[in-house]
N, C-alpha and C positions, 0 to 999 in steps of 0.2 A: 647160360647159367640161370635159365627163367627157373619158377618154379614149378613142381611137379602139375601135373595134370588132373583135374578132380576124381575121377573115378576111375576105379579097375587100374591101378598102376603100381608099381612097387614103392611110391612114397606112403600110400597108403597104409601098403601093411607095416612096413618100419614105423609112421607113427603108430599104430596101435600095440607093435611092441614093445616100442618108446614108453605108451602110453599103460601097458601092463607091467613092467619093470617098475613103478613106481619107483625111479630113481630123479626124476625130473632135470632140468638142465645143469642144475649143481654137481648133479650125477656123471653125467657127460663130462661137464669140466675136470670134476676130479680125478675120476678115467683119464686124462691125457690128451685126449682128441688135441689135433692139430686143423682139423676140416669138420666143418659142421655137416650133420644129416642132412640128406635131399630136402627132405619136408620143412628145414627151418628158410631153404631157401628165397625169396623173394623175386618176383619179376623187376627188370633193370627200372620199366617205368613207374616202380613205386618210389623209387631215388630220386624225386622230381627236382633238377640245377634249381630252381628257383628257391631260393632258401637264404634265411638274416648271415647265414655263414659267412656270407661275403663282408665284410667289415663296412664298407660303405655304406650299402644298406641296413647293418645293421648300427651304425651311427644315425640312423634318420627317424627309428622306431624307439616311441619312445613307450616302454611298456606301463600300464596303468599301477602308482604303488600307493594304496591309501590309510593314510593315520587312522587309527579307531580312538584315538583322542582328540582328535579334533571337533572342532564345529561340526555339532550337530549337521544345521545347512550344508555346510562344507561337505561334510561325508556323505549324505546323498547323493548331493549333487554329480561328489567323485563317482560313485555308486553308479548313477545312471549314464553317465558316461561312457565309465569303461565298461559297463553291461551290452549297452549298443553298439558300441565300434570294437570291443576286443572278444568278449565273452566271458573276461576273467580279469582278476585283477589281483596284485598281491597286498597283503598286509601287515602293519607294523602296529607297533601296543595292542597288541589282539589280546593280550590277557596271559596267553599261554607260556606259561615260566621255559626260558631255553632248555633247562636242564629237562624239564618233563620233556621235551621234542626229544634231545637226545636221548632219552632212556628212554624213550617210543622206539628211536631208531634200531639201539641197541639190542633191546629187545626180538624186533624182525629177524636183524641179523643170527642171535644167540639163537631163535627155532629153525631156520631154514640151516646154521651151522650143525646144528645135532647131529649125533649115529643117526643115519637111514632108516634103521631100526626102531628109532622111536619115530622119528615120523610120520612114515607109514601107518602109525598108528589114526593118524589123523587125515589118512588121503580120503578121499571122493573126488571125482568126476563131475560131481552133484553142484548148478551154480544157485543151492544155497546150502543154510548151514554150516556148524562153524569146523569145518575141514579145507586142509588143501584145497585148493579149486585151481584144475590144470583146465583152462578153458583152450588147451591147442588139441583143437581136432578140424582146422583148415589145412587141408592139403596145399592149398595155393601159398602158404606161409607160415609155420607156427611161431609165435613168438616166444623169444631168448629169455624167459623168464619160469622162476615159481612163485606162488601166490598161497598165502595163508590167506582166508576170507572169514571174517569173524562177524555176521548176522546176530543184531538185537531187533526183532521185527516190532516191539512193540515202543523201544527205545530203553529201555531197561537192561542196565549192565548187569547181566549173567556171569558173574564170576567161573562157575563151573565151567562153561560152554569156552575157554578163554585157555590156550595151555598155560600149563605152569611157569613152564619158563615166560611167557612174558606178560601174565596174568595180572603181576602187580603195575609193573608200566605201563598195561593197557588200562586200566582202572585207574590211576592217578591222569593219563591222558585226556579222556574221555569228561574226566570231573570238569576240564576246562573245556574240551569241542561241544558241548553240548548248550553250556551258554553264550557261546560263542556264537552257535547256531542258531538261537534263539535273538540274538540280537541282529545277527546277520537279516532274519527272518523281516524283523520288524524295518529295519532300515533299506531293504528292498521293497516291502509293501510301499512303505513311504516313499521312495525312489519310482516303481510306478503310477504315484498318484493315487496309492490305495489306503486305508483306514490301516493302521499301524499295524491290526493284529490282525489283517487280513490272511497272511497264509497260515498264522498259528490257529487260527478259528477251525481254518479244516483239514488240519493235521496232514498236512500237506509233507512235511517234511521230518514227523515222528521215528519212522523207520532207521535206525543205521548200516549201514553197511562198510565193514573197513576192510579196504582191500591192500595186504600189506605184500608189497611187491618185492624182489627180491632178482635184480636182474647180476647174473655174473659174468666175469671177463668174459669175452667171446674171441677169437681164435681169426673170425671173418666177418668183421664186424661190417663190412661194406656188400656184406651179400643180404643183411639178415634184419630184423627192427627188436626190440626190447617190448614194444606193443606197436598196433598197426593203428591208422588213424581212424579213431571214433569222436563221434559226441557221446555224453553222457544218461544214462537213462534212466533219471533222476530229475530232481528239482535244483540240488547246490550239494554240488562236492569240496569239499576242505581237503586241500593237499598238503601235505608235508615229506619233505625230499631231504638224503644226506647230503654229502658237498658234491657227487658225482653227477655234471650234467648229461644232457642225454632230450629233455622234454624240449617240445616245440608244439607252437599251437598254428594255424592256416588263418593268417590273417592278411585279407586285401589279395587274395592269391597268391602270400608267399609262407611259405613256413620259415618262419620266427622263433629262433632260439630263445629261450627264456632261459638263461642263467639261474647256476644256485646262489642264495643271499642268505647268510647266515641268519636265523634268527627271523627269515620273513613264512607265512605262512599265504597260499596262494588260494581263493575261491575260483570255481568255476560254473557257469552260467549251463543248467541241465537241460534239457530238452521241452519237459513239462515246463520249465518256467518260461520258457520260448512263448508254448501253447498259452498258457495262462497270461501273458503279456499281450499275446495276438503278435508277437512277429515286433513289440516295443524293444523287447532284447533279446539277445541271440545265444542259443548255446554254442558252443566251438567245438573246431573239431581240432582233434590234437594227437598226438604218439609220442613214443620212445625209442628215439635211438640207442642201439647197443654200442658199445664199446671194447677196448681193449683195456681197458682201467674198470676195475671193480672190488665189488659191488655195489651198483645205485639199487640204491635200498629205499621205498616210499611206504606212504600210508595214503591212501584215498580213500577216505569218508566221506560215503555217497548220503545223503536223506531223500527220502521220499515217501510216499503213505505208507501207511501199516496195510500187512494183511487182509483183517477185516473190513478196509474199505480198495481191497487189490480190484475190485467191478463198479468204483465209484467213476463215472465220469466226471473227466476234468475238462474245462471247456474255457475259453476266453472268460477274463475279469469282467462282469456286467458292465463295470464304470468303463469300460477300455473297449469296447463297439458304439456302434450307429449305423444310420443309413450311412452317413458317409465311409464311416470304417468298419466296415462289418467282419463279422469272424473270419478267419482263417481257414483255421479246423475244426476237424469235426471234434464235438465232447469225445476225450479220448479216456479209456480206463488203464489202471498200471498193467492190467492183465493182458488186454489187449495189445500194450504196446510190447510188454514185452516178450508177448507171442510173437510181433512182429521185428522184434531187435534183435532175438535170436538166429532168424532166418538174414535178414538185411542190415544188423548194426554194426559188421565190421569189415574191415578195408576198406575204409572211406565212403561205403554206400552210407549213404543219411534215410534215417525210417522216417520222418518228419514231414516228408512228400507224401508218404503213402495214407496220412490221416488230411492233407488237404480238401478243404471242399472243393470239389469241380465248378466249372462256370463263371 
């Protein structure tokens, strides 16, 4: 039951039929399928036993949860913590009214529910831009999901760019992720040892990207993943998830269930801020498991530069080298990298080797 073979095979042409029916996996489900398509299948050893599912171990992990009311000091410090040993950390008095989260969520659901027909309207292929984005064209696995992706490259809520249906909930959202992020910003600079407005100085994290996931019941839910495991290729992702779990991040070599919690909003440690740390903190690497219960419905709101500086190299924090701890990697550009994340950032390959200095 491994999965298909990369090239010249009949999983192939079925996803790209898949992939011209623009009906996406919602499509599938509501068709009746009893058995999932070749192409969504997975090889057994991406199911890796080592996992918090076990109760024991998952009474021993105690995941990172930090107040945004608290002490200053305090929140740092939580901050640098869970930055280094987890990659992510969840959050509480974040600011963001519960109701806005649920008519975020609401939202998702209400465009990925629509006639097909209005949809459609809004597919591409294309990973930017604010259409559909079916990012399954791995033969080796496609994941159980569809994805509305709503791009503000410059950080400006674009109303138009935004469908109607969830236009108004993503605009009352945003009012709060955006300060949110901005304080995040400054409280990780601090958390590195850097001057406050170190990452907002260089727009480090201007760009939005909301990737509004939309994973449905799945039929075979032990052949298949909801998403496969990456880190993120960005600076700081803002997660928000309905009650359906599913997420797990690879921590200490075991993948760690992270339960839903009502009312908690979750940060995740990106790739660039690895780089710009030198290796201080870690991004993670994480997935989604599918299920038989659905739909886990998400939002992942990625930041990272704007456009017009997509050929800026980003390289270690000056203050965070020396002779004794010298860089890392090499000054990496967003262009660059995600020339390179395209080719190597999913099923668990990490692109963050491939910007290392040698020697």
């Amino acid at each position: 039951m491994g999965g298909c073979p990369r090239a010249e095979n009949p999983c192939a042409e079925d996803l790209k039929a898949f992939l011209e029916s623009r009906e996406g996996v919602k499509g599938l489900v509501d068709s009746g399928i009893t058995k999932i398509p070749s192409f969504f299948i997975r090889s057994p050893e991406t199911f890796s036993p080592n996992s918090s599912s076990d109760a024991t171990l998952a009474a021993q992990l105690q995941i990172p949860i930090i107040d945004l009311k608290g002490a200053e000091s305090e929140i740092v410090e939580a901050i640098r913590d869970a930055a280094q040993t987890w990659g992510f950390f969840r959050m509480v008095n974040h600011g963001v009214p519960i109701s806005t989260m649920e008519n975020m969520i609401d939202a998702i659901r209400q465009f990925h529910e629509q006639p097909l027909e209005v949809k459609k309207a809004w597919y591409s292929r294309n990973e930017s831009g604010q259409k559909i984005v079916n990012c399954n064209t791995n033969t080796k696995g496609a994941a159980w999901r569809d994805t509305l992706a709503l791009e503000f490259p410059d950080g400006d809520i674009n109303e138009q760019a935004i469908p109607q249906v969830c236009r108004k909930a993503t605009n009352e959202y945003m009012k709060y992720i955006i300060p949110l992020k901005e304080t995040l910003s400054e409280l990780i600079s601090e958390a590195l040892g850097l001057r406050r407005d170190y990452l907002a100085s260089n727009e480090s994290m201007k760009r939005a990207l909301i990737q509004c996931h939309y994973h449905p019941p799945c039929p075979q839910p032990e052949l298949t993943l909801g998403t496969a495991s990456h880190t993120d290729p960005s600076f700081l992702t803002i997660l928000l998830e309905n009650n359906i779990d599913g997420l797990q991040v690879l921590h200490q070599d075991q993948w760690v269930d992270v339960p839903h919690r009502h009312g908690h909003l979750i940060a995740v440690i990106g790739d660039f801020l690895q780089i710009v740390s030198n290796d201080k903190f870690r991004s993670v690497s994480h997935r989604v498991l599918s299920g038989r219960v659905g739909p886990r419905i998400s939002a992942a709101c990625c930041f990272a530069p704007t456009p017009a500086l997509k050929d800026k190299p980003y390289g270690a924090a000056e203050e965070l080298v020396s002779s004794e701890n010298p860089p890392i990697y090499k000054p990496t550009s967003l262009h660059q990298y995600l020339s390179c994340y395209r080719l190597n950032g999913k099923d668990n390959r990490l692109v963050l080797p491939h910007f290392k200095i040698s020697g």
